[in-house]
Structure formats: C-alpha cells, structure tokens
Kinemage of the C-alpha trace (Angstrom):
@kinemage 1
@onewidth
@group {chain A} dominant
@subgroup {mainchain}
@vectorlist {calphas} color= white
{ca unk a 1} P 3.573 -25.190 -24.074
{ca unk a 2} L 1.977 -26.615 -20.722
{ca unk a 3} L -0.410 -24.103 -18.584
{ca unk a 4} L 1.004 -23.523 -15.280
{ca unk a 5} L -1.627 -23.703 -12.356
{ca unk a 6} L -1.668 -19.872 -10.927
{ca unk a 7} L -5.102 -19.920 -8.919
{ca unk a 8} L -6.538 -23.123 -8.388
{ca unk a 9} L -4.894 -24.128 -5.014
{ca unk a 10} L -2.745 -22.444 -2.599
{ca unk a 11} L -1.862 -25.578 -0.301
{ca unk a 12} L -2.144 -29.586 -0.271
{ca unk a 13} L -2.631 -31.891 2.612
{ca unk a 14} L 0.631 -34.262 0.927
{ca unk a 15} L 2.891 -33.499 -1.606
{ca unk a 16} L 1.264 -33.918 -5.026
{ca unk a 17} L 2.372 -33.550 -8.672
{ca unk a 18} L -0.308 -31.362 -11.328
{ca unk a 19} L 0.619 -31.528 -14.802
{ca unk a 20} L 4.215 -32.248 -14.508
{ca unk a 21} L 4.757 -29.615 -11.279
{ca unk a 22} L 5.375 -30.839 -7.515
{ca unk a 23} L 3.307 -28.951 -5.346
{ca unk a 24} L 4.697 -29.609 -2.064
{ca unk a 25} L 2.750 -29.958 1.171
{ca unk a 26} L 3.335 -26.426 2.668
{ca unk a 27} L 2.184 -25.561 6.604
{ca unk a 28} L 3.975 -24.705 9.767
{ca unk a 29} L 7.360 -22.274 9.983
{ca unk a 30} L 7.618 -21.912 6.450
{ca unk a 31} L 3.977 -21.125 5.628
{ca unk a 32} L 4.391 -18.400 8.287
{ca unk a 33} L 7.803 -17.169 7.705
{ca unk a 34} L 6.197 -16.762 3.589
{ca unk a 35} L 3.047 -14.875 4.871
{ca unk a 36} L 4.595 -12.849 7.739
{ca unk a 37} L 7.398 -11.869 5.042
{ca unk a 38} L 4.684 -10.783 2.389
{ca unk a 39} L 2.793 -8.738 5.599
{ca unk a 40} L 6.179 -7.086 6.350
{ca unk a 41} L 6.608 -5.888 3.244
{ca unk a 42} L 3.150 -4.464 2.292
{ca unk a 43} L 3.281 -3.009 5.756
{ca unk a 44} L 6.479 -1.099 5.142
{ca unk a 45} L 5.124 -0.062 1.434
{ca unk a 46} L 1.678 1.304 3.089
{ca unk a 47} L 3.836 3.445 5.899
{ca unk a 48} L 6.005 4.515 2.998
{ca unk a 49} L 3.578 6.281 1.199
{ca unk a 50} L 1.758 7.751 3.687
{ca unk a 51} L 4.836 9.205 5.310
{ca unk a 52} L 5.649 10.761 1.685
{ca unk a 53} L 1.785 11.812 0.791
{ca unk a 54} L -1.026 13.160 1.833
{ca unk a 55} L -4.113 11.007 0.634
{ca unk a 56} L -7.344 13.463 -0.084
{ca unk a 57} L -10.675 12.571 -0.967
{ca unk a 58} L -12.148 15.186 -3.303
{ca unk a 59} L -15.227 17.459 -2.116
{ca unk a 60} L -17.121 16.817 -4.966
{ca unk a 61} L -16.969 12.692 -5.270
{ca unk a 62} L -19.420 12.719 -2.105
{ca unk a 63} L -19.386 8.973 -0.193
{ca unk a 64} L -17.580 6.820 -1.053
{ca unk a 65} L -18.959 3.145 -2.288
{ca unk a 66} L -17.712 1.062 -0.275
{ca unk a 67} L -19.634 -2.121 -2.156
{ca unk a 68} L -17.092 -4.527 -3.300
{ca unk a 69} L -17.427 -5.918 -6.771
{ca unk a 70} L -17.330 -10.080 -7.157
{ca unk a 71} L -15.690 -11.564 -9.522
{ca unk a 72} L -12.535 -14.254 -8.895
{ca unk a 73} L -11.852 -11.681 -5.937
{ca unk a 74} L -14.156 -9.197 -3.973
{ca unk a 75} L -12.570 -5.810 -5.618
{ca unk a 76} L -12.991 -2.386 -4.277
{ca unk a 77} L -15.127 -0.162 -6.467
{ca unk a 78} L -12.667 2.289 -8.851
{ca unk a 79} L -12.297 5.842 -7.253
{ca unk a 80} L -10.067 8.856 -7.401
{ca unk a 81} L -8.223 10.348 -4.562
{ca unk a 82} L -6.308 13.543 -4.594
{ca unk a 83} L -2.574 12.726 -3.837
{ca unk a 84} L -0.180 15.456 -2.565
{ca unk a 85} L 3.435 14.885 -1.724
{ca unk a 86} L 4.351 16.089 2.060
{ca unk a 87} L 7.026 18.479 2.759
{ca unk a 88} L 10.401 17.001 3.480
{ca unk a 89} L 12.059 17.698 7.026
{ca unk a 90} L 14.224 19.872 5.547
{ca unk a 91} L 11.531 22.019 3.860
{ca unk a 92} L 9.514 22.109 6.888
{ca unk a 93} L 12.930 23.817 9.176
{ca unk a 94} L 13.909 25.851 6.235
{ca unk a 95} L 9.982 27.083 6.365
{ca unk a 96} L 10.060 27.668 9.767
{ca unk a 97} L 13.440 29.192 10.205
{ca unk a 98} L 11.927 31.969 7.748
{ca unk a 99} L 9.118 32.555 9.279
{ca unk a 100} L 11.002 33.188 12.785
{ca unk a 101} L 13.074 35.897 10.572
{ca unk a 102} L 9.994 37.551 9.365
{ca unk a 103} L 8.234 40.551 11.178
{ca unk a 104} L 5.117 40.781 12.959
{ca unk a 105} L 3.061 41.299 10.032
{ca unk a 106} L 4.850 38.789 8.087
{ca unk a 107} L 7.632 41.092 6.874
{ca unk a 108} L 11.638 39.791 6.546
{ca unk a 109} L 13.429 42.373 8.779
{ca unk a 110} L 15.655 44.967 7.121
C-alpha cells in the first residue's frame, strides 16, 4: 500500500510526479476559484450557526487563553462555551402576540 502525501506541499512551481501521483502546477483562476469556494462555504457555516445559537462564555471560566498551542498547526487552547439555540421567528410572533393579549400586570384577559 503506497502513503499518499497529505501535508508536505500545497503547490509546485511545474507539474511534478511524488511517488506515483501528478501534482499539477496549481495558481491563477483555479487556485482562487478553490480558495474563494472553501471561504464561501465556511462563511455560510459560521453565519449559520450563529443565526441558530447563541454562543455564551460561562461566568466562572474567567479569561479566556488566548495562547495558541504549536504543534504541525498553531491550535487554539481547548475551552467550553455555553451554547443555546435562538428562538425561531415563529416563536418569537407567537411570544409576542401573547403578550399583547395579556393584561397590565401580565394577566390573559377574561
């Protein structure tokens, strides 16, 4: 079974062949149309969850560490985060549609 390069390089100057693969010689519109694709989509995913949650950080972690940790990659440090899911639009008219019912001290009517 051969060993497939995964992180070595990214790019060549020419096309080249390593162990049996071609690696071909990658730059101008399709680089870009690769990396704005890949920006698109982690954009999309990002404003996806935060429309749908509410990201907390809990009272009692204090700071956050913001000191990355080396290795292959620089790594945020491991944390928890309190995660609550946002009210729908629906939820938020039904909510406020009973609350216009409701009395002055926050009684329904009749």
């Amino acid at each position: 079974m051969k060993a497939v390069p995964l992180s070595i390089f990214h790019a060549t100057t020419k096309d080249t062949e390593l162990m049996g693969y071609n690696i071909p010689k990658v730059n101008g519109p399709q680089m870009c149309l690769r990396e704005s694709l890949a920006h698109m989509e982690l954009f999309f995913a990002l404003v996806t969850l935060l429309r749908r949650f509410t990201f907390i950080w809990p009272e009692d972690a204090g700071e956050p560490d913001f000191t990355p940790i080396y290795g292959a990659t620089l790594t945020p440090k491991p944390y928890c985060m309190k995660i609550q899911r946002r009210k729908s639009q629906e939820e938020v008219s039904r909510l406020s549609t009973e609350s216009e019912r409701s009395g002055p001290n926050g009684c329904k009517d009749g």
